[in-house]
C-alpha positions, -999 to 999 in steps of 0.1 A, spaced: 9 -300 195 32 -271 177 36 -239 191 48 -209 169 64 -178 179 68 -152 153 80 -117 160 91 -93 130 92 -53 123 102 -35 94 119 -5 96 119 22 64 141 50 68 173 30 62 196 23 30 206 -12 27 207 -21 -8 242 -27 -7 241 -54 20 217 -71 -9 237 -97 -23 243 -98 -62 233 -137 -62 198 -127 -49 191 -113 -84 194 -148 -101 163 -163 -88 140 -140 -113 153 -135 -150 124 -106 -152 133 -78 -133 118 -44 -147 114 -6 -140 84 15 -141 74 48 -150 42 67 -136 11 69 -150 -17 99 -145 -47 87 -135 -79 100 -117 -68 98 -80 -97 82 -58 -120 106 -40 -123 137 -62 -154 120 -83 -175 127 -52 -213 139 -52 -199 175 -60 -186 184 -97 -153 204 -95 -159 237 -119 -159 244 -151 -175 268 -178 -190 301 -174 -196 314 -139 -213 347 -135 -204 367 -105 -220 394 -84 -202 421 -100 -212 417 -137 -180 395 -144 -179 358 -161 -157 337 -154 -147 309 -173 -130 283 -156 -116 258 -183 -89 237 -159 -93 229 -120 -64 209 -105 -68 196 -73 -41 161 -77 -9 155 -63 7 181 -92 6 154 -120 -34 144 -123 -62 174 -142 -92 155 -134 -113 184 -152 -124 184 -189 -125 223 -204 -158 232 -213 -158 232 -256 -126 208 -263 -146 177 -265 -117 158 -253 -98 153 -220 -69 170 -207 -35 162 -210 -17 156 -176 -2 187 -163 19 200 -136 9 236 -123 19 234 -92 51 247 -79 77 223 -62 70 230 -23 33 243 -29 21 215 -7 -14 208 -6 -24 232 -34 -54 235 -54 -56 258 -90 -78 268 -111 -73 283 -143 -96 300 -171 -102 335 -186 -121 366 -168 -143 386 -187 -150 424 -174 -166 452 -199 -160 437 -232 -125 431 -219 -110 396 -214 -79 383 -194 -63 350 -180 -64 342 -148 -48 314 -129 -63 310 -92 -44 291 -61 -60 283 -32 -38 268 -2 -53 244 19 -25 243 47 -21 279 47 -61 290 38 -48 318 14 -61 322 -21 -34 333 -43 -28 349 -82 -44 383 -80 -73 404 -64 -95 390 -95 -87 354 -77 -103 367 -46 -140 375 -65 -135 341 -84 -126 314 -55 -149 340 -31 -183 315 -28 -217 326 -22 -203 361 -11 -191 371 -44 -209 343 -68 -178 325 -72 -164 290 -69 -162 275 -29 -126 271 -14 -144 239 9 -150 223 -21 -112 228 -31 -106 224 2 -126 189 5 -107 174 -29 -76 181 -22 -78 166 11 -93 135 1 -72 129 -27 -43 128 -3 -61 109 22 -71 84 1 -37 80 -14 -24 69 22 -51 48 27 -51 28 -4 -14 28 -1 -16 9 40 -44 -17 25 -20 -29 -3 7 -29 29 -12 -45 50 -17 -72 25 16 -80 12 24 -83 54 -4 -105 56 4 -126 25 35 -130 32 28 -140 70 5 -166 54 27 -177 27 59 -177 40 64 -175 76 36 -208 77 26 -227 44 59 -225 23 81 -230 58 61 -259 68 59 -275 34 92 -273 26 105 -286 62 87 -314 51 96 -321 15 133 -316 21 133 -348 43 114 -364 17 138 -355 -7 170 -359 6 155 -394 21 145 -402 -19 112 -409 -4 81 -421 -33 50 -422 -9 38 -385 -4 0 -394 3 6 -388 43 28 -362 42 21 -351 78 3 -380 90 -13 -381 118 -32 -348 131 -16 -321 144 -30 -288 156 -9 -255 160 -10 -223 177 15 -196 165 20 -154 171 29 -128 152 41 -92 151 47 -69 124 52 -35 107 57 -12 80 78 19 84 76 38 53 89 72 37 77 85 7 91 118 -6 77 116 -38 59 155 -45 24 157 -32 30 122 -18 51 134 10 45 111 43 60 91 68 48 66 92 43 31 105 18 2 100 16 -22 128 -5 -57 129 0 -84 156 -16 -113 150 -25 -146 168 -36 -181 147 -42 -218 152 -39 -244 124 -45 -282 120 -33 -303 99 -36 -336 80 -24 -357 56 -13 -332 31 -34 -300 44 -30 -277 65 -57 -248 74 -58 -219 99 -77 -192 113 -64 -159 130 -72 -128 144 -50 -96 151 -46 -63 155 -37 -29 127 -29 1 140 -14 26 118 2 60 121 9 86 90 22 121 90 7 134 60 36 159 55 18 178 25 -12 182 46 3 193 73 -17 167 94 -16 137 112 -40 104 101 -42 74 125 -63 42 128 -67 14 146 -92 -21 145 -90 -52 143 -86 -79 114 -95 -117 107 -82 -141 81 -80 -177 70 -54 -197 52 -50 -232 39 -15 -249 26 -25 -283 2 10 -302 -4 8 -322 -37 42 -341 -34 77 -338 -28 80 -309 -43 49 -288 -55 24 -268 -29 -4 -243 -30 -7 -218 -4 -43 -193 -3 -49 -169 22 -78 -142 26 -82 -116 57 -105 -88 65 -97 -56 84 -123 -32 104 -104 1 117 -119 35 126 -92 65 111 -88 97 127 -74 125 105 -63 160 123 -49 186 99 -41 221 101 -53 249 76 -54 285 81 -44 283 116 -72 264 124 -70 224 141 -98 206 116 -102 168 127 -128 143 113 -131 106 125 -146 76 97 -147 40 94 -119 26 71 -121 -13 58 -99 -32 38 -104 -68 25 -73 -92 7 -74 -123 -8 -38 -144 -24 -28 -173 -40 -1 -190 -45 16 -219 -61 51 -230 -46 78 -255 -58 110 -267 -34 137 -286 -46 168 -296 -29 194 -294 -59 224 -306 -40 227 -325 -9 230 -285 10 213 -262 -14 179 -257 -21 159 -237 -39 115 -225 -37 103 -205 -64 67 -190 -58 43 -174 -85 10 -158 -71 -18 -135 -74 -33 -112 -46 -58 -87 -44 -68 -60 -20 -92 -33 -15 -104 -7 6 -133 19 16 -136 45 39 -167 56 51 -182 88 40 -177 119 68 -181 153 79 -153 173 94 -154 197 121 -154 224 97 -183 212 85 -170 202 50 -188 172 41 -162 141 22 -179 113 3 -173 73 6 -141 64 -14 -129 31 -27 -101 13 -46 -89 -17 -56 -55 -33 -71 -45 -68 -81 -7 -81 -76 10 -103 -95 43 -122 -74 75 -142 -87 96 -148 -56 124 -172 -55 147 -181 -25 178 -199 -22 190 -217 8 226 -234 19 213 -259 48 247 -267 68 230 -284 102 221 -255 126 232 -226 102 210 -218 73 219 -185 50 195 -176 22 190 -152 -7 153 -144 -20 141 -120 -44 102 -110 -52 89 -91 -74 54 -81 -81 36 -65 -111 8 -41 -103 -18 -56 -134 -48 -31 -126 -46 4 -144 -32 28 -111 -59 51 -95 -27 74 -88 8 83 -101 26 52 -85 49 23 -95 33 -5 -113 67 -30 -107 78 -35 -68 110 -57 -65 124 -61 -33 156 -82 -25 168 -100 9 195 -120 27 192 -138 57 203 -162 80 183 -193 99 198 -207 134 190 -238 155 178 -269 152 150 -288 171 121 -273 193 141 -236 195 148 -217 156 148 -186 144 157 -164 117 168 -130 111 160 -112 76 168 -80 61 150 -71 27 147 -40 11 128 -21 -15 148 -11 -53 145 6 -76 114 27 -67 130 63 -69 121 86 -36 107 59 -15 125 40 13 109 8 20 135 -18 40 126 -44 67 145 -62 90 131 -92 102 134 -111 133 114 -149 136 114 -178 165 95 -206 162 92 -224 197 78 -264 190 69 -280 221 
């Protein structure tokens, strides 16, 4: 029986890009850059049309509203009344306007008619751009448009952002716990004996039966300073798994814990959640050099958001799942008698829902979900000289789903690292960091022991 003891944590708010080696770059000939894309952000399509047109109000006046903002200053998800088209992206908030909601149009007052361009802060609670502002954004007390409905889309647009931004997280930890740290580590352990003993038979590749049991613990400590993005936090998940194998196969089960922990900087608020997760994950080796790794997991947590706004403490609490599925194809081959290289090309998917709520304000939030698919080249080079093992790897993935927010489509991320021991005691320790991704600090330095007993 194996035993496996993983430990690892990732830690964000460092620079390390220039202890990347150049030589990592060599395993990929496609490396790219993005730009952003405007796109509807998820939760402001709720049960509850933002405004638009003619609105009369208790005094006699009409107001027209023909743009309402309520994205993370590059998104209009409104469509003026008359154009017959959609809106080109926009930016009408100001840089350090934080959560900020605007709404623009023309007033009409005895025959007479003006512009008018209406904030409303959510952190703050102050409507802003004139006393006309305060009739328009006034609600049933003047006729005019709610500030809880401005106040509920702006605050689910950035909630949802952090949440769809911890499931695709989570699974890249996951998939790379699955992929890596067990089903390419295990397969290629075994095919570089085959290959450097020029073995032919690869129907047994492990033989007899074996059964495992193996721990894990991970994070994610992430900055994002991107405008209307601002946040900082953590994503934790520990995890626990057994795994038998066979022949050529190898399949697992595991269960773990996610706890997460987000300052929503724009917001002024803190998000948290915690649960627990379950997955699966099965390694088929087809010789001496080819493999296929799939994985799949599902995650149950309960989030708790506390924000402030107007001098007021507003918390809510809803139920928040996320469910990720990858696949990957792997190849290992020892060119030289103490260099060898694995190249991996894969596909992953993850998605997420949170539940619909009511805050303690009363301001009532419908369900939200999202979904992206992940495209993966990885390669890794390795120098195997006896008990000291120093590598290179490189991965980079290729968001192929259109964005539901301004983000990067291309993630590359780049690593050294160094393996020690030999026998029932090894470990590795790993640093890999996030490039090119302008405003976002994404590096993780990893420490693994595997115990074999």
């Amino acid at each position: 029986m194996r035993f496996y003891l993983d430990g690892e944590m990732d830690l964000d708010h460092m620079t390390l890009k220039t202890a990347i080696s150049a030589g990592a770059f060599c395993l990929l000939s496609a490396a790219a850059t993005s730009g952003a894309q405007a796109q509807t952000i998820p939760g402001t399509t709720g049960a509850v049309t933002l405004p638009s047109g003619p609105i009369t109000l208790n005094n006699g006046s009409v107001a027209n509203i023909t743009q309402t903002v309520v994205g993370l200053g590059n998104t209009v998800t409104q469509t003026p009344s008359g154009t017959g088209g959609s809106v080109p992206p926009v930016t009408p908030i100001l840089p350090g306007a934080g959560a900020t909601a605007v709404v623009n149009g023309t007033l009409t007052q005895g025959g007479t008619s003006s512009a008018f361009s209406c904030t409303y802060g959510v952190v703050s609670g102050q409507i802003g751009g004139g006393a006309a502002c305060n009739q328009i954004l006034g609600g049933a007390a003047t006729g005019g448009v709610s500030i809880s409905l401005l106040d509920r889309e702006v605050v689910s647009a950035r909630v949802d952002v952090a949440l769809a931004n911890q499931a695709s997280a989570n699974a890249r930890l996951l998939d790379d716990l699955a992929t890596r740290r067990i089903g390419i580590d295990v397969a290629v352990a075994a095919q570089a004996e085959l290959q450097a003993a020029g073995a032919v038979d690869t129907s047994s590749i492990f033989g007899d039966p074996q059964y495992g049991g193996w721990a894990s613990a991970g994070g994610n400590f992430f900055n994002d300073e991107r405008f209307g993005f601002e946040r900082e936090g953590d994503n934790k998940v520990v995890t626990a798994g057994i795994d038998h194998r066979v022949d050529n196969w190898m399949v697992g089960l595991y269960g773990g814990y996610l706890d997460t922990n987000i300052d929503l900087i724009s917001l002024d608020g803190d998000l948290e959640s915690d649960g627990w997760l379950l997955g699966a994950y099965a390694t088929r080796i087809l010789d001496d050099v080819f493999s296929v790794t799939g994985a799949a997991s599902y995650a149950d947590t309960q989030s708790h958001l506390a924000r402030n706004s107007g001098g007021a403490r507003i918390t809510s609490a809803f139920e928040h799942t996320e469910w990720s599925a990858a696949l990957n194809g792997n190849a290992f081959w020892l060119v030289a008698p103490n260099f060898g290289f694995t190249g991996t090309a894969g596909v992953s998917y993850d998605t997420w829902r949170d539940g619909a709520y009511t805050d303690s304000a009363g301001t009532a939030f419908a369900e939200a979900s999202g979904k992206n698919v992940w495209g993966k080249l990885a390669g890794t080079v390795t120098f195997f000289a006896g008990a000291v093992r120093p590598y290179a790897n490189v991965t980079y993935g290729r968001l192929f789903t259109d964005p539901d927010f301004y983000m990067e489509k291309n993630r590359t991320t780049a690593g050294i690292g160094i393996g020690l021991g030999q026998g029932r005691l090894n470990g590795v320790i790993e640093v890999n960091t996030l490039l090119f991704n302008e405003d976002q600090r994404d590096t993780t330095i990893g420490l693994h022991l595997r115990l074999t007993v």
